[in-house]
mmCIF file of the N, C-alpha and C atoms, coordinates in Angstrom:
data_MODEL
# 
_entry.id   MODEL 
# 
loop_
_atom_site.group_PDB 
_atom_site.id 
_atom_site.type_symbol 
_atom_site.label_atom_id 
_atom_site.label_alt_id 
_atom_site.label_comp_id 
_atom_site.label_asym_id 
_atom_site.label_entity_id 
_atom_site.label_seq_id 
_atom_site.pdbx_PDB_ins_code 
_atom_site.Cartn_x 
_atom_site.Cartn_y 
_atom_site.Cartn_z 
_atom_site.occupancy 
_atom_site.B_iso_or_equiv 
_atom_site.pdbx_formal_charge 
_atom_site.auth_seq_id 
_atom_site.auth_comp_id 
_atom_site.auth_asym_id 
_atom_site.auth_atom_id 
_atom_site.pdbx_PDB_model_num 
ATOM 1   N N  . UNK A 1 1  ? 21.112  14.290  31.323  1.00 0.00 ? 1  UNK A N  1 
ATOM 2   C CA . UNK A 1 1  ? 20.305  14.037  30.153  1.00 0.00 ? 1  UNK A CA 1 
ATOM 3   C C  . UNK A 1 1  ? 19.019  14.873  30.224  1.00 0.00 ? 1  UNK A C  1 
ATOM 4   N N  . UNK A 1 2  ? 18.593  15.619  29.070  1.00 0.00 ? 2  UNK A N  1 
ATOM 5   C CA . UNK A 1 2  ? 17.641  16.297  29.290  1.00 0.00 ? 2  UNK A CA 1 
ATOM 6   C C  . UNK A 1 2  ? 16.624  15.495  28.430  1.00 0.00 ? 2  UNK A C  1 
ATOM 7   N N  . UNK A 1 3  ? 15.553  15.559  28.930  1.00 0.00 ? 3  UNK A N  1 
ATOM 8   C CA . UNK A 1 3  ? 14.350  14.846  28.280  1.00 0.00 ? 3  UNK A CA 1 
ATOM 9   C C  . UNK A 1 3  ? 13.324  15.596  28.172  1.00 0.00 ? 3  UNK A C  1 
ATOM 10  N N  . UNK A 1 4  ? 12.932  15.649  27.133  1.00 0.00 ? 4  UNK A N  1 
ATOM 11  C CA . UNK A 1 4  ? 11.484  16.441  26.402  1.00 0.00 ? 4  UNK A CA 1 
ATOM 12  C C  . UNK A 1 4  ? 10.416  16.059  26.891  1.00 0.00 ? 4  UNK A C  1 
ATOM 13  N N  . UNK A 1 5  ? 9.281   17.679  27.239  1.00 0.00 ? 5  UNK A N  1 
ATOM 14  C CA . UNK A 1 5  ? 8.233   17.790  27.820  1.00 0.00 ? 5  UNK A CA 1 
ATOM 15  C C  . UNK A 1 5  ? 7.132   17.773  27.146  1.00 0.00 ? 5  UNK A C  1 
ATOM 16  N N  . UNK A 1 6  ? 6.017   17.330  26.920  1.00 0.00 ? 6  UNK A N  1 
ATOM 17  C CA . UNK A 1 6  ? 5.177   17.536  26.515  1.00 0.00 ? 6  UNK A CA 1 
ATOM 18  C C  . UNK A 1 6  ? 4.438   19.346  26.567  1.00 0.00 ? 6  UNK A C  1 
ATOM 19  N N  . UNK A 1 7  ? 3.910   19.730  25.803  1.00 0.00 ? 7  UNK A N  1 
ATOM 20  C CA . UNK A 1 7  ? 3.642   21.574  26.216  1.00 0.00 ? 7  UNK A CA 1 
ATOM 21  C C  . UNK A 1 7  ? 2.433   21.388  26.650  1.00 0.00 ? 7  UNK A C  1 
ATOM 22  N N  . UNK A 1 8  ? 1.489   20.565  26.546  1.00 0.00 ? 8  UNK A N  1 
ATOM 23  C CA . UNK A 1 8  ? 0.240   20.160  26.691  1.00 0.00 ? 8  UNK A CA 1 
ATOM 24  C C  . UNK A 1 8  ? 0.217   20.068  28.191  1.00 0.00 ? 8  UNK A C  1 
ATOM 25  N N  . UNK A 1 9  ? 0.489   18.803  28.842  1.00 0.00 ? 9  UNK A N  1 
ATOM 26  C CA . UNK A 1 9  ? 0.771   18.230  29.589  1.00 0.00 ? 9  UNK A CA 1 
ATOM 27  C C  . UNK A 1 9  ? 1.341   18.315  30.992  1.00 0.00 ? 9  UNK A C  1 
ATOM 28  N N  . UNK A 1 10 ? 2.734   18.571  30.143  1.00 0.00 ? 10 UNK A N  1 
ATOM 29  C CA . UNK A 1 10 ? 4.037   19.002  31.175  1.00 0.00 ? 10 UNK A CA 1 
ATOM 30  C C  . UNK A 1 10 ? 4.813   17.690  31.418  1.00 0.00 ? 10 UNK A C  1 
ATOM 31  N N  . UNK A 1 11 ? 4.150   16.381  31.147  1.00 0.00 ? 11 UNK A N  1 
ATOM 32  C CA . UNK A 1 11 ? 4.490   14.779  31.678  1.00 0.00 ? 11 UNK A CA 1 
ATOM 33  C C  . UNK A 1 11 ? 5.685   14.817  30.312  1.00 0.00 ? 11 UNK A C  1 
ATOM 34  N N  . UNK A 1 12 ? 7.030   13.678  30.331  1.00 0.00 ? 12 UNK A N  1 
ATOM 35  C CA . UNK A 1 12 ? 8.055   13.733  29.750  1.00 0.00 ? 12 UNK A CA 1 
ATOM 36  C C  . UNK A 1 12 ? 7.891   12.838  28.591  1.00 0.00 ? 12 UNK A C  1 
ATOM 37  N N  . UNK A 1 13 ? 7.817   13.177  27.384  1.00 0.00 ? 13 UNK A N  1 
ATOM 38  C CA . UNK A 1 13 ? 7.730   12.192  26.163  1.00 0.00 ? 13 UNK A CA 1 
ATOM 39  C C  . UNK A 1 13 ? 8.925   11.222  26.327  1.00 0.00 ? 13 UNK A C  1 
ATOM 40  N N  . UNK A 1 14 ? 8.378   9.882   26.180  1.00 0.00 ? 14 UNK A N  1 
ATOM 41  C CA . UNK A 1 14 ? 8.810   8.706   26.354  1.00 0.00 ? 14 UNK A CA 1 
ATOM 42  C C  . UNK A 1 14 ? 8.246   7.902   25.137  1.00 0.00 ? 14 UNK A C  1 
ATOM 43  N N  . UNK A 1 15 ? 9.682   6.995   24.195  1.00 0.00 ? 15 UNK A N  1 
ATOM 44  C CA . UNK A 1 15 ? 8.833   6.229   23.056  1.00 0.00 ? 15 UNK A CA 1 
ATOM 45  C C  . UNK A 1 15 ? 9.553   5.103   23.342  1.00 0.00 ? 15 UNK A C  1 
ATOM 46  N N  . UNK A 1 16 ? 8.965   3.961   22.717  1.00 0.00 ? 16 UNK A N  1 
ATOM 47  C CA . UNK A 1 16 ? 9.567   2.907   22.779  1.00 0.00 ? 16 UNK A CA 1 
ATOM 48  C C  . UNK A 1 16 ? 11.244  2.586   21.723  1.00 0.00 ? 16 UNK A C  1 
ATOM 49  N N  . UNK A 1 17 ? 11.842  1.546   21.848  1.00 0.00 ? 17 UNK A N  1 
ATOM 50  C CA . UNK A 1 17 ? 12.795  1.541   21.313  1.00 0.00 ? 17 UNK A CA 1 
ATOM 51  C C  . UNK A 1 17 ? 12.615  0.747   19.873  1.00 0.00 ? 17 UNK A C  1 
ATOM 52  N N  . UNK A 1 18 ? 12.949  0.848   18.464  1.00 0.00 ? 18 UNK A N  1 
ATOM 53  C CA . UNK A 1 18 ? 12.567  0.268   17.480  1.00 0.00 ? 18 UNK A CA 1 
ATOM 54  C C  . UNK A 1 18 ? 12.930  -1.213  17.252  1.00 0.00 ? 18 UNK A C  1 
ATOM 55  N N  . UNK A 1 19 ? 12.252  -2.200  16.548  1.00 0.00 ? 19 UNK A N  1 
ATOM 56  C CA . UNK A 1 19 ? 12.514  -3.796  16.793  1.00 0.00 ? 19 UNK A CA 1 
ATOM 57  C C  . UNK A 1 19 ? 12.382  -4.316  15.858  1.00 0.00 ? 19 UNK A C  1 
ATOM 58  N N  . UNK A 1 20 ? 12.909  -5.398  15.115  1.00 0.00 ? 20 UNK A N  1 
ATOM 59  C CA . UNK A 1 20 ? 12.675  -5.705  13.913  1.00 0.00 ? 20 UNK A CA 1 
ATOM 60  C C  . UNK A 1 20 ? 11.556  -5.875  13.533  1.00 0.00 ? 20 UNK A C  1 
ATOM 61  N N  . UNK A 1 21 ? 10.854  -6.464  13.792  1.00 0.00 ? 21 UNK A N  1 
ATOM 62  C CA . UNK A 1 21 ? 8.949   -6.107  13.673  1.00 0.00 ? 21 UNK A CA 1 
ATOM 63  C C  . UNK A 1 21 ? 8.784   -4.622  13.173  1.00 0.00 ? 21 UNK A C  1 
ATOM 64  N N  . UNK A 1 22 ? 8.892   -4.012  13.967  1.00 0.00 ? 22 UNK A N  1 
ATOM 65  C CA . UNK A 1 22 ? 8.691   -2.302  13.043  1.00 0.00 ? 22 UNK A CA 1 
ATOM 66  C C  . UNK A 1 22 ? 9.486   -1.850  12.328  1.00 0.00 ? 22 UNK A C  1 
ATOM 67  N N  . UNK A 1 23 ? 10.566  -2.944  12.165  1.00 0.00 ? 23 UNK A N  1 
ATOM 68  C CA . UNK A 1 23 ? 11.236  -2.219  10.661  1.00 0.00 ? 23 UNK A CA 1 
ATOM 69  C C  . UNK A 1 23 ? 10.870  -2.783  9.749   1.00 0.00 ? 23 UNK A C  1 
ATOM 70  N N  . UNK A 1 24 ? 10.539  -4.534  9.829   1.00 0.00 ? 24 UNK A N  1 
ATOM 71  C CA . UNK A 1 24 ? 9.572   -4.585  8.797   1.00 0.00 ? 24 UNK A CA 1 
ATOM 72  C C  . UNK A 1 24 ? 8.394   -4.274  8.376   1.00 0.00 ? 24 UNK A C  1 
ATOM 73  N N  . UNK A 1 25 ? 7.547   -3.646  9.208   1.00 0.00 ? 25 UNK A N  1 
ATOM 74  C CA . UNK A 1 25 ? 6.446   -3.104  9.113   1.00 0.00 ? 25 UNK A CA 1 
ATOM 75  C C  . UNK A 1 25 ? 6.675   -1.981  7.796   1.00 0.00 ? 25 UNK A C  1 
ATOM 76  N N  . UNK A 1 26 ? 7.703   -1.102  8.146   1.00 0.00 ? 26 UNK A N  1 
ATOM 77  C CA . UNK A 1 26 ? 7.816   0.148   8.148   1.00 0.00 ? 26 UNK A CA 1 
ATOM 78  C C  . UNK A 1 26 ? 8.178   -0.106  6.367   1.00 0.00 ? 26 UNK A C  1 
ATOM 79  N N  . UNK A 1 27 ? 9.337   -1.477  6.723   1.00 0.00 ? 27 UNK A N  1 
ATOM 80  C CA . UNK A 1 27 ? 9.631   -1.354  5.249   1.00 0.00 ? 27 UNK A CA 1 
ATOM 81  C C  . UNK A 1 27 ? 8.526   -2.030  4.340   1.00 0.00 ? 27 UNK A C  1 
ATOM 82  N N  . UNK A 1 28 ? 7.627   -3.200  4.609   1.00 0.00 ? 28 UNK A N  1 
ATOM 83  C CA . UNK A 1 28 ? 6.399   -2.968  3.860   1.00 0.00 ? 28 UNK A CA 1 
ATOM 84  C C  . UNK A 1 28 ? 5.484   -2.054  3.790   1.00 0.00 ? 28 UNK A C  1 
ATOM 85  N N  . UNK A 1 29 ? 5.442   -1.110  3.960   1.00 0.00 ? 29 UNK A N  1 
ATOM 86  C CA . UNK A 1 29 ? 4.506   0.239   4.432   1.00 0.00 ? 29 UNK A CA 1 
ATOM 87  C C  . UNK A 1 29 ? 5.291   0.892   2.909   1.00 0.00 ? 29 UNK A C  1 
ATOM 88  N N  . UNK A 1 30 ? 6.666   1.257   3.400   1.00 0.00 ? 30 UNK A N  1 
ATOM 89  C CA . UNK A 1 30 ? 7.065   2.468   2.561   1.00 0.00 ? 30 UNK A CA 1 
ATOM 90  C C  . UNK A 1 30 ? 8.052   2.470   1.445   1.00 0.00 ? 30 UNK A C  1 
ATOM 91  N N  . UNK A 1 31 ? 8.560   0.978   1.309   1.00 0.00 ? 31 UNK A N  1 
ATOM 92  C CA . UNK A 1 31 ? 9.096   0.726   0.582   1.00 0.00 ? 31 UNK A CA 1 
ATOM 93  C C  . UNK A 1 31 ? 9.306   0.114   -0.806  1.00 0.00 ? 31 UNK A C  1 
ATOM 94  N N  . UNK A 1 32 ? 7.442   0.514   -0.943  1.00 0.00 ? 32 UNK A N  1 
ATOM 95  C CA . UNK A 1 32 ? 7.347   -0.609  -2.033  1.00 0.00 ? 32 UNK A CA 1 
ATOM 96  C C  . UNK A 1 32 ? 7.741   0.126   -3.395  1.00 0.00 ? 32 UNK A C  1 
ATOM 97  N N  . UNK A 1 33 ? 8.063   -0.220  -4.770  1.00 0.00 ? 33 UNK A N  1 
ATOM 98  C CA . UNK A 1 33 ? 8.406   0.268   -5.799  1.00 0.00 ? 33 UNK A CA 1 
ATOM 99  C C  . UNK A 1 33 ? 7.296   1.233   -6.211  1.00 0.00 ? 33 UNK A C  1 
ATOM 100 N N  . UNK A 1 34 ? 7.133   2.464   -6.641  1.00 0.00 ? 34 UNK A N  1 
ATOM 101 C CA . UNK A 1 34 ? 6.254   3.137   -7.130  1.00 0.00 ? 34 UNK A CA 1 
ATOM 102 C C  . UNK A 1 34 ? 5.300   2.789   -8.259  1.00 0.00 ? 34 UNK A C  1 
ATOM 103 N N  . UNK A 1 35 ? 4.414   2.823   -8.590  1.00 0.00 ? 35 UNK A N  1 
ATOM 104 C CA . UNK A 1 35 ? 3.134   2.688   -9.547  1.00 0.00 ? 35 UNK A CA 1 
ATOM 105 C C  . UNK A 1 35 ? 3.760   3.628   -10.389 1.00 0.00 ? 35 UNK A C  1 
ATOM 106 N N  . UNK A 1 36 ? 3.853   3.099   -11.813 1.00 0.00 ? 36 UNK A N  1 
ATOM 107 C CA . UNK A 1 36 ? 4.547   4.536   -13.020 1.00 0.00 ? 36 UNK A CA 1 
ATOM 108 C C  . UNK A 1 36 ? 3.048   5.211   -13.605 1.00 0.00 ? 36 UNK A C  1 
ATOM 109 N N  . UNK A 1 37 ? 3.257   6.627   -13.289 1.00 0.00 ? 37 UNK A N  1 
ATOM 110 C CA . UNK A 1 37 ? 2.049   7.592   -13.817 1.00 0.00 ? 37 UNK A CA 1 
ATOM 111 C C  . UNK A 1 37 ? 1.041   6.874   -14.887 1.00 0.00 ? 37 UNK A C  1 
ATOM 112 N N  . UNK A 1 38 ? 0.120   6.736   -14.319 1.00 0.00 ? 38 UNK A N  1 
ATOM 113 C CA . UNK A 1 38 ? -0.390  6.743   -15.830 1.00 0.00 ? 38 UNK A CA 1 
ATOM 114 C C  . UNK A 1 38 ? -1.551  4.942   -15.771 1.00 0.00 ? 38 UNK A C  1 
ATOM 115 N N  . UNK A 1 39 ? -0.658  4.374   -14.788 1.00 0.00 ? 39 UNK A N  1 
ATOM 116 C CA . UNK A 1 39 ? -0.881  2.687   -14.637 1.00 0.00 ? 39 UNK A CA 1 
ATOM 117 C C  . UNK A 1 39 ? -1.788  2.919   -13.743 1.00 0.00 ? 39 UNK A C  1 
ATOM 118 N N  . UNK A 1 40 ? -2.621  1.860   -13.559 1.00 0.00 ? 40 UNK A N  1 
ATOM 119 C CA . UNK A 1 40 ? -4.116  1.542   -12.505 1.00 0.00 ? 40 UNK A CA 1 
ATOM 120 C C  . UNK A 1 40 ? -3.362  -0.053  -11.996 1.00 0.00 ? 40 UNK A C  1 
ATOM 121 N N  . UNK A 1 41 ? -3.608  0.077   -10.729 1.00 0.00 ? 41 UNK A N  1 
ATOM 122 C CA . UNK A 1 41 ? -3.179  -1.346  -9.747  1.00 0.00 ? 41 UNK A CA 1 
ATOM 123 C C  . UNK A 1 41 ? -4.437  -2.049  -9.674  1.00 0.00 ? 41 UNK A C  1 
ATOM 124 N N  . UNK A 1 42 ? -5.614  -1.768  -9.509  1.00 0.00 ? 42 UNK A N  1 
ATOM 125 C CA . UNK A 1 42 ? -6.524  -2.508  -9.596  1.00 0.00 ? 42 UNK A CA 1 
ATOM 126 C C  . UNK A 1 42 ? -6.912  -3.326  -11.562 1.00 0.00 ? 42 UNK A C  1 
ATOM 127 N N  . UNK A 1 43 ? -7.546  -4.710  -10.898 1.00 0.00 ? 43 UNK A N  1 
ATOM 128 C CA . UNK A 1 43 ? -7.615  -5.160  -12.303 1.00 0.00 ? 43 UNK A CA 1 
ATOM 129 C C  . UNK A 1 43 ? -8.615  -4.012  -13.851 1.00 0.00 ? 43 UNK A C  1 
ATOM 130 N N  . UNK A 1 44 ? -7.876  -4.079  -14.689 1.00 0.00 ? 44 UNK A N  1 
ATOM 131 C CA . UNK A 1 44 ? -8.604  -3.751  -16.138 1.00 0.00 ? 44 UNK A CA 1 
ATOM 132 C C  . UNK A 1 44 ? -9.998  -4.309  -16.237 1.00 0.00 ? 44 UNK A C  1 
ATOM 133 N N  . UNK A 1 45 ? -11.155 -3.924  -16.392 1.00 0.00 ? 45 UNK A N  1 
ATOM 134 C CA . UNK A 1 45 ? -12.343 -4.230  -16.694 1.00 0.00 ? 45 UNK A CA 1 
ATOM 135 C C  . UNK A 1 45 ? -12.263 -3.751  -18.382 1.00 0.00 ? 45 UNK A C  1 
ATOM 136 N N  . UNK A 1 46 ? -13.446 -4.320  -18.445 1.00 0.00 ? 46 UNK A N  1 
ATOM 137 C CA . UNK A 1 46 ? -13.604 -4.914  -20.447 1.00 0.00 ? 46 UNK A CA 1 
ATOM 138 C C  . UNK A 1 46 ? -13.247 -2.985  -21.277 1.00 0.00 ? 46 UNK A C  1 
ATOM 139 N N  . UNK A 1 47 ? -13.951 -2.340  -20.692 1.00 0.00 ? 47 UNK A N  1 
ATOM 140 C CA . UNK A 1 47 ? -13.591 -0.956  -21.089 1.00 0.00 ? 47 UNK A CA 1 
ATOM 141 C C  . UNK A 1 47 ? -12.076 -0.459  -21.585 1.00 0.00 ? 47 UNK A C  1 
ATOM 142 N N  . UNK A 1 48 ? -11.075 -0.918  -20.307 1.00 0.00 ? 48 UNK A N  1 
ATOM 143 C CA . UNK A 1 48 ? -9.533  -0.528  -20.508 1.00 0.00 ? 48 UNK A CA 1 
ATOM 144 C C  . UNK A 1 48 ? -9.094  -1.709  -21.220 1.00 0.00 ? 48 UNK A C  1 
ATOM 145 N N  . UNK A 1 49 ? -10.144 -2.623  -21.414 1.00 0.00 ? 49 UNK A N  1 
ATOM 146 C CA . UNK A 1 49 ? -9.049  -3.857  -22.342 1.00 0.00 ? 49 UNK A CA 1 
ATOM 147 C C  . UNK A 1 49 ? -9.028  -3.435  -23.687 1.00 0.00 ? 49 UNK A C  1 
ATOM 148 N N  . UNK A 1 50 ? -9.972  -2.651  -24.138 1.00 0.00 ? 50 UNK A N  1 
ATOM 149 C CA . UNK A 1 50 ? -10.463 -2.301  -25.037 1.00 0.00 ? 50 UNK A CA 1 
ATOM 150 C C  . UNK A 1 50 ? -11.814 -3.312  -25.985 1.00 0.00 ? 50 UNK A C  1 
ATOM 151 N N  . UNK A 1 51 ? -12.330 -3.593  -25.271 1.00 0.00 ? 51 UNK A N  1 
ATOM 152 C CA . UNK A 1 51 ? -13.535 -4.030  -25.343 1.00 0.00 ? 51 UNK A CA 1 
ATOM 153 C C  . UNK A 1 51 ? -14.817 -3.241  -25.786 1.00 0.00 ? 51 UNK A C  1 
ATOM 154 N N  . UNK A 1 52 ? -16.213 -3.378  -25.999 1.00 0.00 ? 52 UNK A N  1 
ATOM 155 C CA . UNK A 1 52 ? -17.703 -3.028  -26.360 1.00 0.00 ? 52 UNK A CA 1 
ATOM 156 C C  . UNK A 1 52 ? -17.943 -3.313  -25.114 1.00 0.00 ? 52 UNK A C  1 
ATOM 157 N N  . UNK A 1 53 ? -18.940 -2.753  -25.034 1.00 0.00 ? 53 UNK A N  1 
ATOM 158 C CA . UNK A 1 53 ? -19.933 -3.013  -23.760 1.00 0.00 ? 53 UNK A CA 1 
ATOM 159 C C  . UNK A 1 53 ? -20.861 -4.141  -24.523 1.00 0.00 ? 53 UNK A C  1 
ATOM 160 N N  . UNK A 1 54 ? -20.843 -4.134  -25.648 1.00 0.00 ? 54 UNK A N  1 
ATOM 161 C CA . UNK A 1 54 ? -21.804 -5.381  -26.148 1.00 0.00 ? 54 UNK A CA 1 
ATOM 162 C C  . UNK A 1 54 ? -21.663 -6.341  -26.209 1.00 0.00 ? 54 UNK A C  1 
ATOM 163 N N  . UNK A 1 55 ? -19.924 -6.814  -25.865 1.00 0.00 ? 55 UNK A N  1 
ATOM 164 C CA . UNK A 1 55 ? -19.167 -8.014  -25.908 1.00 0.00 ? 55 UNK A CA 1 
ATOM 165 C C  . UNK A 1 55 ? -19.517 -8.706  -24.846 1.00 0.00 ? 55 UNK A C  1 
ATOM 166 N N  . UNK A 1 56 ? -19.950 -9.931  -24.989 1.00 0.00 ? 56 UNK A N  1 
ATOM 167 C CA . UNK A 1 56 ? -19.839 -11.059 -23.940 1.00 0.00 ? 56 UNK A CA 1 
ATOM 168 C C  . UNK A 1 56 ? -18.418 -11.810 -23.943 1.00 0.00 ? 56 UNK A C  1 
ATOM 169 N N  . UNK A 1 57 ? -18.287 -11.824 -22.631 1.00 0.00 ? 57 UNK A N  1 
ATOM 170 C CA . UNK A 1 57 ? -16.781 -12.271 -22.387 1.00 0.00 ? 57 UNK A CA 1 
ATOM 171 C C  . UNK A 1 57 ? -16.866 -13.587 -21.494 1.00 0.00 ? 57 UNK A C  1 
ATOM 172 N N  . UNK A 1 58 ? -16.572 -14.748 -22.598 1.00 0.00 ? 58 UNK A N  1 
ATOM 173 C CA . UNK A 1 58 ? -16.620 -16.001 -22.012 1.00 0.00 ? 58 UNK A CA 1 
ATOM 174 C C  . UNK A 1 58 ? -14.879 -16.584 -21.129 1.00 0.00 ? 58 UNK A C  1 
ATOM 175 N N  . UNK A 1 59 ? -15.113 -17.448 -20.341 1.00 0.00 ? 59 UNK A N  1 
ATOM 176 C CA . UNK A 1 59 ? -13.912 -18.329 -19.734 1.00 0.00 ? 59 UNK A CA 1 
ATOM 177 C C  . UNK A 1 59 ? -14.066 -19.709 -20.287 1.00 0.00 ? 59 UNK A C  1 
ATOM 178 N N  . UNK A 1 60 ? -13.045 -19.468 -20.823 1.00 0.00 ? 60 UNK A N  1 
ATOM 179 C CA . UNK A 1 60 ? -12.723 -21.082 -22.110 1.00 0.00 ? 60 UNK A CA 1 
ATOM 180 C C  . UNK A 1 60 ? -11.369 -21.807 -21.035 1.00 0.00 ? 60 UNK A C  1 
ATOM 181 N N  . UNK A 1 61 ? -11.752 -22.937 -20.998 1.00 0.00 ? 61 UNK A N  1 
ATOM 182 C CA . UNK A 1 61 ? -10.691 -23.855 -19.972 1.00 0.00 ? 61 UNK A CA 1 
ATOM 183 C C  . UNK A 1 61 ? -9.566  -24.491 -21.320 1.00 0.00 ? 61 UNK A C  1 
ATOM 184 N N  . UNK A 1 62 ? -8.611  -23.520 -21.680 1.00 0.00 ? 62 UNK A N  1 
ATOM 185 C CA . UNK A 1 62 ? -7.587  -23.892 -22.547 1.00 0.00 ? 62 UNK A CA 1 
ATOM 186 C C  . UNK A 1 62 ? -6.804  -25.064 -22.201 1.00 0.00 ? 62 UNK A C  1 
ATOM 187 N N  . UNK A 1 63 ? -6.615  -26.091 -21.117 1.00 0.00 ? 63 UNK A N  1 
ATOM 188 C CA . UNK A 1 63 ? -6.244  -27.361 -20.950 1.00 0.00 ? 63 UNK A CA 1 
ATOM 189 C C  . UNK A 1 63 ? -6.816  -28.766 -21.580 1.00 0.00 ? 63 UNK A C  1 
ATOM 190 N N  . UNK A 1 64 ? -8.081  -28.070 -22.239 1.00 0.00 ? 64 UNK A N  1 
ATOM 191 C CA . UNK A 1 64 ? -8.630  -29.426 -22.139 1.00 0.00 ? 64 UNK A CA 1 
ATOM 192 C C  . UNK A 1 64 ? -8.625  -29.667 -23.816 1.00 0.00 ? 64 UNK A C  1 
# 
């Protein structure tokens, strides 16, 4: 078995073996569905809602 050298070094690159932990890692890391062009992930402020800057924007408790 031949095993790879570092060129730096000369000592033999050695990695660990993969475990379900780093595949889920890996697959929350890289697998998530893409953002479509154009969309913002952070919340809309009054500007992109299409709002005034002169508008006061109240929270009305619609349950009651």
């Amino acid at each position: 078995m031949v095993t790879a050298k570092s060129d730096v070094t000369g000592l033999p690159i050695r990695t660990k073996a993969k475990t379900d932990s780093y595949d889920a890692g890996w697959e929350a890391l890289f697998n998530k569905s893409p953002v479509p062009l154009g969309e913002d992930t952070r919340p809309k402020d009054a500007i992109k809602r299409g709002l005034s800057s002169a508008c006061k924007e109240e929270e009305w408790d619609c349950r009651k």
